[in-house]
Biopython code that builds the backbone (N, CA, C, O; Angstrom):
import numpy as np
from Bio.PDB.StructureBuilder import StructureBuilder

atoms = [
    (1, "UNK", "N", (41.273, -55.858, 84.936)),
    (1, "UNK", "CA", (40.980, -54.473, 84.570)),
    (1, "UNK", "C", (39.484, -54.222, 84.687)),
    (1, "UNK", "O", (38.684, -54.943, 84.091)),
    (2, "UNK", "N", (39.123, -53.259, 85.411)),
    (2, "UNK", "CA", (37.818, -52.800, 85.706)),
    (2, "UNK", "C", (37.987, -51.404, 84.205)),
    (2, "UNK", "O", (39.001, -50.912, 83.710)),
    (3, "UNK", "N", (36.161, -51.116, 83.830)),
    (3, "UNK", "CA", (36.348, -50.225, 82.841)),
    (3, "UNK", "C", (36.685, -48.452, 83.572)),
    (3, "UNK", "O", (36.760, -47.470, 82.834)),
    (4, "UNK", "N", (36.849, -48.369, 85.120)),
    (4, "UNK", "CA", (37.141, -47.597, 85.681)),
    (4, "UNK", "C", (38.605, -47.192, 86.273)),
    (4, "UNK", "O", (38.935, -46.280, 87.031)),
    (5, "UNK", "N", (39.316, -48.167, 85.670)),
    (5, "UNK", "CA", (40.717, -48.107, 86.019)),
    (5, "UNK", "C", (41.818, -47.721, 85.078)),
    (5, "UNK", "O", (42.255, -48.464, 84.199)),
    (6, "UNK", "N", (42.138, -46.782, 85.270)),
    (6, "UNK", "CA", (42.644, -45.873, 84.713)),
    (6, "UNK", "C", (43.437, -44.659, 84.992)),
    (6, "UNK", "O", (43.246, -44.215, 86.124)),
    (7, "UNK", "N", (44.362, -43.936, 84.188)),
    (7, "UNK", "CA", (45.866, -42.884, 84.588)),
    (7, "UNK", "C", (44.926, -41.498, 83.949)),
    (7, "UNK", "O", (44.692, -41.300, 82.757)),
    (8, "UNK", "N", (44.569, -40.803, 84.892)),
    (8, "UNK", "CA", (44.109, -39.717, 83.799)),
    (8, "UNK", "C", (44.552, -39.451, 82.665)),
    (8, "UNK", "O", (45.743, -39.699, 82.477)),
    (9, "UNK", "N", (43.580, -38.740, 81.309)),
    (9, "UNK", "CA", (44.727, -38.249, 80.570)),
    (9, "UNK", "C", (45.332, -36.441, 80.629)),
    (9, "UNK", "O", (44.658, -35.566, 81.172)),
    (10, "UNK", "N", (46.207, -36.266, 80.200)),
    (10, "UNK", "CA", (47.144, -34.569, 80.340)),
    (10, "UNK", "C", (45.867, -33.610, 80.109)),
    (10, "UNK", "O", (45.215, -33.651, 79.066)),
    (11, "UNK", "N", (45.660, -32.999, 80.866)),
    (11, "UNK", "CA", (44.692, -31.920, 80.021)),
    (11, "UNK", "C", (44.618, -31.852, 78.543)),
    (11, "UNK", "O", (45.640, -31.810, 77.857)),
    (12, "UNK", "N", (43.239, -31.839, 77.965)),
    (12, "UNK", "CA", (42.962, -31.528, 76.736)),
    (12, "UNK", "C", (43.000, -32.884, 75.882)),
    (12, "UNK", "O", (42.794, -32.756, 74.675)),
    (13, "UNK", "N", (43.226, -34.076, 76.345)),
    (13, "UNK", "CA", (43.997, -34.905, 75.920)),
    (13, "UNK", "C", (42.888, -36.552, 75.781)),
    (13, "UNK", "O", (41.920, -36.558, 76.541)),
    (14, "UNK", "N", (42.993, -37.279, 75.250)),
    (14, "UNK", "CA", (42.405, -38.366, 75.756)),
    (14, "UNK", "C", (42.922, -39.764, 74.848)),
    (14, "UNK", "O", (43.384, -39.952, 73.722)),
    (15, "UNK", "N", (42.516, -40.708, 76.163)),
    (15, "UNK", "CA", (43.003, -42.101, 75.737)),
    (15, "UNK", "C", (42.094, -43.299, 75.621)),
    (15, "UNK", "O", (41.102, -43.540, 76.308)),
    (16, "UNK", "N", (42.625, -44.039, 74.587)),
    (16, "UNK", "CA", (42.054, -44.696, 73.853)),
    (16, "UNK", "C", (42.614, -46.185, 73.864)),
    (16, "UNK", "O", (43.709, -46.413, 73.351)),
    (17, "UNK", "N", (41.791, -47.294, 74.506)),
    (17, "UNK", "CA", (42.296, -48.750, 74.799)),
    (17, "UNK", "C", (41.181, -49.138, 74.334)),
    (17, "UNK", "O", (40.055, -48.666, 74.495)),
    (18, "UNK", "N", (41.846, -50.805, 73.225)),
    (18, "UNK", "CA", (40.403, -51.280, 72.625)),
    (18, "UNK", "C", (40.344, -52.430, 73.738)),
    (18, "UNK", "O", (41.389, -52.867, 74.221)),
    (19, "UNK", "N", (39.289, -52.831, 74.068)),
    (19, "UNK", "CA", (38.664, -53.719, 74.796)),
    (19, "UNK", "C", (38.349, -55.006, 74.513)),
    (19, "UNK", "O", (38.328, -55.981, 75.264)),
    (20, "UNK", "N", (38.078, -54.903, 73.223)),
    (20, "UNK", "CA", (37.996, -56.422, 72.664)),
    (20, "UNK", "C", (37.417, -56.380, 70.967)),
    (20, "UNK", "O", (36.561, -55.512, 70.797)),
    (21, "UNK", "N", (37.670, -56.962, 70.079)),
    (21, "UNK", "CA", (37.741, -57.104, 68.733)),
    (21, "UNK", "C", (37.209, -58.404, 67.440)),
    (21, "UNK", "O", (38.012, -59.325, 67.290)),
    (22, "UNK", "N", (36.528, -58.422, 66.985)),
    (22, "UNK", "CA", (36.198, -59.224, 66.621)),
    (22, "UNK", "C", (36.110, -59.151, 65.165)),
    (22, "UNK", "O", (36.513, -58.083, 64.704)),
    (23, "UNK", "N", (35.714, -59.958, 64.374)),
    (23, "UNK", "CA", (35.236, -59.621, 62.936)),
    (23, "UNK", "C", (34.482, -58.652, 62.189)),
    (23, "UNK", "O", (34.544, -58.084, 61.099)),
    (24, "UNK", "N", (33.566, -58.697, 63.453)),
    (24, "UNK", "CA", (32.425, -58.089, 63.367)),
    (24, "UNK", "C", (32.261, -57.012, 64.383)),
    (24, "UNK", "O", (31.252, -56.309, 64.311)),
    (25, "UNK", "N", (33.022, -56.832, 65.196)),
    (25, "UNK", "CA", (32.651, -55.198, 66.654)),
    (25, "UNK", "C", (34.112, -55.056, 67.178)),
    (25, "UNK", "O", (34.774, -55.989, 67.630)),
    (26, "UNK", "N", (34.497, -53.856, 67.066)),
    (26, "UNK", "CA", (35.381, -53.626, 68.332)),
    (26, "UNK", "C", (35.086, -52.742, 69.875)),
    (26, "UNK", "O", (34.357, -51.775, 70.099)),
    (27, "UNK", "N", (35.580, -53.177, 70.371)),
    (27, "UNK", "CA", (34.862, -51.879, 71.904)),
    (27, "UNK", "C", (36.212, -51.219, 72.347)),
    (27, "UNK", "O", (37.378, -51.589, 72.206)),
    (28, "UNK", "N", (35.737, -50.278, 72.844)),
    (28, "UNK", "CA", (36.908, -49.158, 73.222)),
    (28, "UNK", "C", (36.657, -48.481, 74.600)),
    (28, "UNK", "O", (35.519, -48.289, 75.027)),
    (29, "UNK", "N", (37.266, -48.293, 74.960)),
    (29, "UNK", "CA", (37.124, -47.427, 76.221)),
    (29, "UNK", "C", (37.765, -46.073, 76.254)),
    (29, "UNK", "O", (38.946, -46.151, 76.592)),
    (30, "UNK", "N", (37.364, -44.894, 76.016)),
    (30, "UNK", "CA", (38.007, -43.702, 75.407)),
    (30, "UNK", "C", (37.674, -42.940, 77.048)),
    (30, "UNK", "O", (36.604, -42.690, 77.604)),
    (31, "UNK", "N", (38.769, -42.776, 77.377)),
    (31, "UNK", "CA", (38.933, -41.197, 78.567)),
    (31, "UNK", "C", (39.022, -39.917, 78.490)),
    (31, "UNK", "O", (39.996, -39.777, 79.230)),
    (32, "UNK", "N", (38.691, -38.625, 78.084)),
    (32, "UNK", "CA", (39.089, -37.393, 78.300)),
    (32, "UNK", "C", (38.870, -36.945, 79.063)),
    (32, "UNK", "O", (38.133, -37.396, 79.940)),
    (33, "UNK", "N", (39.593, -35.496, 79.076)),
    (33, "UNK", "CA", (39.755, -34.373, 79.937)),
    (33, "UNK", "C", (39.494, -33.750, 79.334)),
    (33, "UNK", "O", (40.014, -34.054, 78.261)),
    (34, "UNK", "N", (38.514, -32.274, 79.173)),
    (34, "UNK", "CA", (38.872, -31.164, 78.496)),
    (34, "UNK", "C", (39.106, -31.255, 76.878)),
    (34, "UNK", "O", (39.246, -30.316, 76.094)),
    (35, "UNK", "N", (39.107, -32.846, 76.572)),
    (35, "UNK", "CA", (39.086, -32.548, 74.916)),
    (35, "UNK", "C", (38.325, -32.759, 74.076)),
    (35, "UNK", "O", (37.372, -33.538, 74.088)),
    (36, "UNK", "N", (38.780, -31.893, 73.054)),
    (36, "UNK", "CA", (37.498, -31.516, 71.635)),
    (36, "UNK", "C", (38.539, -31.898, 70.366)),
    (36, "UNK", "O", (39.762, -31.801, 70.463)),
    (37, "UNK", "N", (37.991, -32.245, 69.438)),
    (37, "UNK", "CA", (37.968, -32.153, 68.008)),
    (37, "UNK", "C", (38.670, -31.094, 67.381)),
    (37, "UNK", "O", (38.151, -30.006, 67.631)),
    (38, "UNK", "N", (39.873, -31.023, 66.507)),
    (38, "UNK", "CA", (40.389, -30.102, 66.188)),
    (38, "UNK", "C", (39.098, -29.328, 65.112)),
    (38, "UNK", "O", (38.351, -30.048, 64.448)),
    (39, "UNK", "N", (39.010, -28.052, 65.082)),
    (39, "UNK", "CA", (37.837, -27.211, 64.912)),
    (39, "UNK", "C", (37.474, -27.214, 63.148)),
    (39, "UNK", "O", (36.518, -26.593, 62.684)),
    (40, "UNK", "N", (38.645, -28.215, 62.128)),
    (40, "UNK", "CA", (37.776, -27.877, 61.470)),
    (40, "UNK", "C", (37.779, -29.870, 60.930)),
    (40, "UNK", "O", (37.694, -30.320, 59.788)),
    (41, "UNK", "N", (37.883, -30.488, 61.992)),
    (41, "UNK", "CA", (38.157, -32.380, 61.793)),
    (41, "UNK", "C", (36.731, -32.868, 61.715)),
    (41, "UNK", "O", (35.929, -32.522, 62.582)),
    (42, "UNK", "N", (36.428, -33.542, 60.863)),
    (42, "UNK", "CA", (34.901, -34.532, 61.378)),
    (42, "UNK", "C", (35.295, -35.725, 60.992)),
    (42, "UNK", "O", (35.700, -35.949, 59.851)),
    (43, "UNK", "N", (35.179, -36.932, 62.265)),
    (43, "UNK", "CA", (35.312, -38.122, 61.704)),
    (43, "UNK", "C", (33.761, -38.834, 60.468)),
    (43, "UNK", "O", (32.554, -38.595, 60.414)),
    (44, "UNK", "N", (34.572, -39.613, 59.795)),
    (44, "UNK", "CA", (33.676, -39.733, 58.883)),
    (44, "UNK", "C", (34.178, -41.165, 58.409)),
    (44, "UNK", "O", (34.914, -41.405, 57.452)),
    (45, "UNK", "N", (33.404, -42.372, 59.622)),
    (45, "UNK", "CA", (34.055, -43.681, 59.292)),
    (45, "UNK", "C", (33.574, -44.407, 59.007)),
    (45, "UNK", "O", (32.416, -44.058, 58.779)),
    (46, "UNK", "N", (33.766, -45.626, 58.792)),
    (46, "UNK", "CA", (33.270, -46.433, 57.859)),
    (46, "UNK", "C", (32.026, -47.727, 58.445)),
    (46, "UNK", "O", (31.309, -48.516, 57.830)),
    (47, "UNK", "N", (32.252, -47.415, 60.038)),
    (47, "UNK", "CA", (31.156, -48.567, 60.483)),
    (47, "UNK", "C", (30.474, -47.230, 61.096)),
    (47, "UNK", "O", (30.722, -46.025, 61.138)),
    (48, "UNK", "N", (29.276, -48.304, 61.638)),
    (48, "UNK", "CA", (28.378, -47.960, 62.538)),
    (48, "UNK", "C", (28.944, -47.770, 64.532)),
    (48, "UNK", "O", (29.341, -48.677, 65.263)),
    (49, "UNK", "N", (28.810, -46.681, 64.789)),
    (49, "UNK", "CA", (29.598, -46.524, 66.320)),
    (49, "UNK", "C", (28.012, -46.329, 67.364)),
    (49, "UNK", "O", (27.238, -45.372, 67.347)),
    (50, "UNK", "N", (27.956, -47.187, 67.930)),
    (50, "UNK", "CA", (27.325, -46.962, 69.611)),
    (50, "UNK", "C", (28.468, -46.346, 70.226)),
    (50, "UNK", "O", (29.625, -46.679, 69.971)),
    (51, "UNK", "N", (28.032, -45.154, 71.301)),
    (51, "UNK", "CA", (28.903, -45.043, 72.129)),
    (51, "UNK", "C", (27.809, -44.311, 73.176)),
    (51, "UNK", "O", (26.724, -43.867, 72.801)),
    (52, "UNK", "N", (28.292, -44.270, 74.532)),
    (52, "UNK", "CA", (27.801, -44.146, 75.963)),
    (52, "UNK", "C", (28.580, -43.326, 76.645)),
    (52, "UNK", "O", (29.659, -43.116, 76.090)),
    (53, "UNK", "N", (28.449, -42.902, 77.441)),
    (53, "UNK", "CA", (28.896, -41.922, 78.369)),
    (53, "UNK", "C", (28.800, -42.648, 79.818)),
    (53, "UNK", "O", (27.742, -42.835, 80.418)),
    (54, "UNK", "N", (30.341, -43.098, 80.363)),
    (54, "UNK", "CA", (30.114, -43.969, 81.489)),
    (54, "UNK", "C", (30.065, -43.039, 82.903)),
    (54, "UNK", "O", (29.304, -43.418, 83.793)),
    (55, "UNK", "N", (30.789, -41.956, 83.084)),
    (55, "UNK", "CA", (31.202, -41.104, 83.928)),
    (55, "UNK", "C", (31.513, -39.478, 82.907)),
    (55, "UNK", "O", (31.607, -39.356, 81.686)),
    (56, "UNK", "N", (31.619, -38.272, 84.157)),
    (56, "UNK", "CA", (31.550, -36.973, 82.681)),
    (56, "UNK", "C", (30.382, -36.030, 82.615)),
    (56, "UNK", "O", (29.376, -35.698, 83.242)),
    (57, "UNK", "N", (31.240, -35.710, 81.222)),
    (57, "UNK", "CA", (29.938, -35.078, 80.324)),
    (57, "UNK", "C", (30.552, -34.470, 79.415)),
    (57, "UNK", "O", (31.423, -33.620, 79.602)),
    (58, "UNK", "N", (30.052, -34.946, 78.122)),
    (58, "UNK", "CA", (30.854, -34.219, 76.686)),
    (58, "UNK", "C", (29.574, -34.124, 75.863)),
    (58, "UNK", "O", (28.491, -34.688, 76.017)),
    (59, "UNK", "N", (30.044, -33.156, 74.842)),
    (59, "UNK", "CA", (29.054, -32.855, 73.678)),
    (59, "UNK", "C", (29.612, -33.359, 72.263)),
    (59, "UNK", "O", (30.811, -33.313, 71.989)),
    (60, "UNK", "N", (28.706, -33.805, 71.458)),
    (60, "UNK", "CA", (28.948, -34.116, 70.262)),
    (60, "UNK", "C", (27.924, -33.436, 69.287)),
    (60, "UNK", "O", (26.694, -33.395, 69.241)),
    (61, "UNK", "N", (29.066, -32.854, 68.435)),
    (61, "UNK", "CA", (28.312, -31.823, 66.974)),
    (61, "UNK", "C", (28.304, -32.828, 65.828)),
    (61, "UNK", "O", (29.286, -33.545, 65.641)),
    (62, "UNK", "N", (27.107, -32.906, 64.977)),
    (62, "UNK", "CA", (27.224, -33.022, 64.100)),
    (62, "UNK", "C", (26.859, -32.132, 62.358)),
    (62, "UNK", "O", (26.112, -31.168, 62.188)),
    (63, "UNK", "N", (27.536, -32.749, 61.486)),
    (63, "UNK", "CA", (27.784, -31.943, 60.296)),
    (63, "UNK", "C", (26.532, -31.260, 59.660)),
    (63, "UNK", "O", (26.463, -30.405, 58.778)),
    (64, "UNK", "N", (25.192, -32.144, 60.653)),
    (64, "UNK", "CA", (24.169, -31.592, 59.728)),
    (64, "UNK", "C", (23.668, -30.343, 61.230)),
    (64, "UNK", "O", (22.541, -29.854, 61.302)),
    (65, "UNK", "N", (24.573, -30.113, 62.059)),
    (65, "UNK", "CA", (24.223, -28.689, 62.656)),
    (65, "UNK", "C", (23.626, -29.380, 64.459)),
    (65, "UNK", "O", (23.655, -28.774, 65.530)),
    (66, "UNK", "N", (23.202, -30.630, 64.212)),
    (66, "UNK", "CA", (22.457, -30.397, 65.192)),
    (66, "UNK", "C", (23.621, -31.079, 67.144)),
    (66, "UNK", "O", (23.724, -32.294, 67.313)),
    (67, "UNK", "N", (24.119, -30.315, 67.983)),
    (67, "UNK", "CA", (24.820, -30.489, 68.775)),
    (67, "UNK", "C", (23.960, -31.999, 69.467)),
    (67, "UNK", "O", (22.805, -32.246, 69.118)),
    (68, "UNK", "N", (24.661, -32.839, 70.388)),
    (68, "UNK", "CA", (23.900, -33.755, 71.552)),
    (68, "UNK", "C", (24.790, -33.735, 73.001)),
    (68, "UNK", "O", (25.964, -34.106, 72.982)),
    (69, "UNK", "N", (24.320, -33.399, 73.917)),
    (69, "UNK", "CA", (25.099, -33.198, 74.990)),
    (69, "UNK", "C", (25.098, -34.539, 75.700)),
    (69, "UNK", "O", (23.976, -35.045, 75.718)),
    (70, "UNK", "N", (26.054, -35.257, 76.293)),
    (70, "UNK", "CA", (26.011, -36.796, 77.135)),
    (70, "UNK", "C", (25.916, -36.348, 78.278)),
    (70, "UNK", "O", (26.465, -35.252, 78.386)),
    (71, "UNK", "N", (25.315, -36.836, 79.455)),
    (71, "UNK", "CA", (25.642, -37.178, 80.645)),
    (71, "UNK", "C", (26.138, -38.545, 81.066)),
    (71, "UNK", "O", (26.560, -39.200, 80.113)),
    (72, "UNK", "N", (26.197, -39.134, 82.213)),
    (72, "UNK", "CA", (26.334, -40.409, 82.461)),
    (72, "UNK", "C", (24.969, -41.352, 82.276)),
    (72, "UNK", "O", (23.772, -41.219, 82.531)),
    (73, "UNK", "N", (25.784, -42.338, 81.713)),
    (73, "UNK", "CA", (23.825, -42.857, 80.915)),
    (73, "UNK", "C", (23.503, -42.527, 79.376)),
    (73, "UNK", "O", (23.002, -43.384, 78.647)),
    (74, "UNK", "N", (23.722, -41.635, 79.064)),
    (74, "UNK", "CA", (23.509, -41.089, 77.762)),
    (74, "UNK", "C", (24.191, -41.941, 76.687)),
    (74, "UNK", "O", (25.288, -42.473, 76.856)),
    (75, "UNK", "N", (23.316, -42.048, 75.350)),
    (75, "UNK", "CA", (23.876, -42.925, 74.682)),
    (75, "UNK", "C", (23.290, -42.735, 73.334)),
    (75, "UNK", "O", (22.117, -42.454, 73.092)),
    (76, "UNK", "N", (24.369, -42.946, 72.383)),
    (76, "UNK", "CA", (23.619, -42.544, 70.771)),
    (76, "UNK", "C", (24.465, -43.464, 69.740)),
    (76, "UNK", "O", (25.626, -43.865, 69.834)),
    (77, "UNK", "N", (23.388, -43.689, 68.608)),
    (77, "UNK", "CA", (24.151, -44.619, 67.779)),
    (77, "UNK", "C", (24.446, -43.678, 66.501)),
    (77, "UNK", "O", (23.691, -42.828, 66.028)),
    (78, "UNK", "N", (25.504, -43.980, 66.142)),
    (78, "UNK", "CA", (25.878, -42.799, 65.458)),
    (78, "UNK", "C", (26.343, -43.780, 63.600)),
    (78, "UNK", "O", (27.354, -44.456, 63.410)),
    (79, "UNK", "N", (25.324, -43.526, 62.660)),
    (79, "UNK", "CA", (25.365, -44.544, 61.388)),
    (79, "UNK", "C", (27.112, -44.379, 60.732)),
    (79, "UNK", "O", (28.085, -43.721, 61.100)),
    (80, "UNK", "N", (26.919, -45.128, 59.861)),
    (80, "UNK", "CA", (28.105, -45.353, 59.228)),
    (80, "UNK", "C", (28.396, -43.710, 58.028)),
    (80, "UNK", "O", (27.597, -43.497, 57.116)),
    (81, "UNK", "N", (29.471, -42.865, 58.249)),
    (81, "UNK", "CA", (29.657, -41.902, 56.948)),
    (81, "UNK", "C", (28.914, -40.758, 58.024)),
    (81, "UNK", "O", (29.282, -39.598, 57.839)),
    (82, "UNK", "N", (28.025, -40.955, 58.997)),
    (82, "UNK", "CA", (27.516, -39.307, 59.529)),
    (82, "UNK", "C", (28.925, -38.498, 60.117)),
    (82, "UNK", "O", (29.775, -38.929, 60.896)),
    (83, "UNK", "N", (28.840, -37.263, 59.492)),
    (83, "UNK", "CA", (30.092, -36.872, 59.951)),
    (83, "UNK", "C", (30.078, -36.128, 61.854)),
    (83, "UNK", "O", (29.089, -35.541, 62.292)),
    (84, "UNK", "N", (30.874, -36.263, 62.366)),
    (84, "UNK", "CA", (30.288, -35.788, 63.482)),
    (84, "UNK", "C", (31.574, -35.925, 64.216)),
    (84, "UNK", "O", (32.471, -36.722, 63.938)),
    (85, "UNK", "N", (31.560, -34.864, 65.403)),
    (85, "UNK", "CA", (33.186, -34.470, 66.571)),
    (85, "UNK", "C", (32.854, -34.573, 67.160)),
    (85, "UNK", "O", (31.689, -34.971, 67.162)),
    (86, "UNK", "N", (33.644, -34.280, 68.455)),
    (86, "UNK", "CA", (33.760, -34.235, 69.815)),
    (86, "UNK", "C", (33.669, -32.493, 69.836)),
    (86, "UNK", "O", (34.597, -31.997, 69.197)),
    (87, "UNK", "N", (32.878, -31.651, 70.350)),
    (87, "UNK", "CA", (33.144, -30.418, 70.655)),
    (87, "UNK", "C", (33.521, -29.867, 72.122)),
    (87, "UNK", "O", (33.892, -28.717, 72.358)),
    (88, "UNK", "N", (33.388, -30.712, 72.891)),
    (88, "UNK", "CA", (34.010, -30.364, 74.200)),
    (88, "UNK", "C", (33.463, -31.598, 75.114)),
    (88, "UNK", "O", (32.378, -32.108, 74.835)),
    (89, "UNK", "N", (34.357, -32.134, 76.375)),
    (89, "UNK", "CA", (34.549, -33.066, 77.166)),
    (89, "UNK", "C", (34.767, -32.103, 78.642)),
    (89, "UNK", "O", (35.561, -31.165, 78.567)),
    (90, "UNK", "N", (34.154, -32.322, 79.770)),
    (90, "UNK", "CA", (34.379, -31.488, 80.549)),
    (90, "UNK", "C", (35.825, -31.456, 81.101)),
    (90, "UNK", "O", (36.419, -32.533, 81.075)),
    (91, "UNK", "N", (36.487, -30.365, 81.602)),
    (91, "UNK", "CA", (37.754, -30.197, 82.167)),
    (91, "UNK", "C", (37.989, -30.413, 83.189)),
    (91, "UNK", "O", (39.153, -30.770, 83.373)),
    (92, "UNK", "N", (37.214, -30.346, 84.238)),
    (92, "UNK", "CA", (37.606, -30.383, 85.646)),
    (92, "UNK", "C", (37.509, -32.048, 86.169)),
    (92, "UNK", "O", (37.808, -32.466, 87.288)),
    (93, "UNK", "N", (36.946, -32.923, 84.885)),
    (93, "UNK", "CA", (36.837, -34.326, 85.539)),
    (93, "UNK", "C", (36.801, -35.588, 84.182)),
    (93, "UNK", "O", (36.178, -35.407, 83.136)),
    (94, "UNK", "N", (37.387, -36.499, 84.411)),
    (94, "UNK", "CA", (37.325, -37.690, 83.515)),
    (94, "UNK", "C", (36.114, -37.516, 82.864)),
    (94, "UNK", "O", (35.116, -37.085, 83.441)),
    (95, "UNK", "N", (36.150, -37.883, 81.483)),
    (95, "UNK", "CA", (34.648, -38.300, 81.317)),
    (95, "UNK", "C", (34.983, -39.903, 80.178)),
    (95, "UNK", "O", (35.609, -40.059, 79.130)),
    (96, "UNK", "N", (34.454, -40.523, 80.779)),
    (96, "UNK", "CA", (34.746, -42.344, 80.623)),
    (96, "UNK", "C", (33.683, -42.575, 79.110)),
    (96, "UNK", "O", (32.459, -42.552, 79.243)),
    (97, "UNK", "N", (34.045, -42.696, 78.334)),
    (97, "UNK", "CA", (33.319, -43.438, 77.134)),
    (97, "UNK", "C", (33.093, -44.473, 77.152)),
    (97, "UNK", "O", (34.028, -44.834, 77.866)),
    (98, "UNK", "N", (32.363, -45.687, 76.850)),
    (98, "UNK", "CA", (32.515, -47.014, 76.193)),
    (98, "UNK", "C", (31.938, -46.889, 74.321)),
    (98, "UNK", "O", (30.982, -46.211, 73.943)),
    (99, "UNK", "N", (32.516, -47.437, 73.750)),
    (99, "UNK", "CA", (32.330, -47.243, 72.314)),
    (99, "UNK", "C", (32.613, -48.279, 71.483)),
    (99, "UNK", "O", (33.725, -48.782, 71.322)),
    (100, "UNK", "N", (31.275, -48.693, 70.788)),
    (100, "UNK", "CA", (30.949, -49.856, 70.178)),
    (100, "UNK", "C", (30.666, -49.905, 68.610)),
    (100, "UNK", "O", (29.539, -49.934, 68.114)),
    (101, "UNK", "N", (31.964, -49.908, 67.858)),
    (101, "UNK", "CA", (31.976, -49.887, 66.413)),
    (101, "UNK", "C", (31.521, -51.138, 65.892)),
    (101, "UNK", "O", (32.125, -52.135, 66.288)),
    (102, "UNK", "N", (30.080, -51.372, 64.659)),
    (102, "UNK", "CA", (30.432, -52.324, 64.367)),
    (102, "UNK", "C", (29.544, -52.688, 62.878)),
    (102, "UNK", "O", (28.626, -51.871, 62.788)),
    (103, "UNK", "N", (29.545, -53.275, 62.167)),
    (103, "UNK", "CA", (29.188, -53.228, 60.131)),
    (103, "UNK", "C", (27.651, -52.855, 60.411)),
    (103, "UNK", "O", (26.875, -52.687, 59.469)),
]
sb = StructureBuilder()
sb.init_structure("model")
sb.init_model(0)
sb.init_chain("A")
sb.init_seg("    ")
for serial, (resi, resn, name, xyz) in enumerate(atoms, 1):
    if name == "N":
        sb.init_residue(resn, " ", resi, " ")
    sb.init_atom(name, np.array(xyz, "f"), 0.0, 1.0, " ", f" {name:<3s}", serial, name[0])
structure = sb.get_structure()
C-alpha cells in the first residue's frame, strides 16, 4: 500500500484507515471530497494531533475564531482539548491527509 492508493470517497464524504498504532502514536490516512464538519460539531480530543495535507486543499476552524487554510505541504499541530473542525475540503478533487495523534 502506497499512502496514494486509494477508492475515492462519495461526495461530501471521507475515509479514514489507521496506518499504524502504538502505545504511544497512531497515524491515519484520512481522504475527502467536499467534506466539512457537521456545523455545530468540534472535535475536542484527548491527545495531541499533527496532521498534513498530502494532496488537496481543506480549511480548518477553530473554536477560538481563528480559520487555517492547507495546501499540499501544509501542516499544523493541533494541542490536546483545542476544539477545532473541518470547515470545508475541496470538491472537485481528493484531498489526502496524513494524521499523527499522539500523548
Amino acid at each position: 500500500m502506497t499512502l496514494f492508493e486509494f477508492v475515492s470517497p462519495e461526495a461530501g464524504e471521507e475515509s479514514v484507515q489507521e496506518v499504524m498504532r502504538s502505545d504511544a502514536v497512531r497515524i491515519e490516512r484520512i481522504v475527502s471530497r467536499g467534506h466539512s464538519s457537521p456545523p455545530d460539531f468540534w472535535c475536542d480530543q484527548p491527545e495531541n494531533e499533527w496532521v498534513t495535507v498530502l494532496s488537496g486543499a481543506a480549511r480548518l476552524e477553530f473554536e477560538s475564531g481563528d480559520p487555517l487554510d492547507l495546501l499540499p505541504g501544509h501542516h499544523v499541530d493541533i494541542p490536546a482539548h483545542v476544539r477545532h473542525r473541518v470547515a470545508w475540503t475541496d470538491p472537485d478533487q481528493d484531498t489526502v491527509w496524513l494524521a499523527v495523534f499522539y500523548s
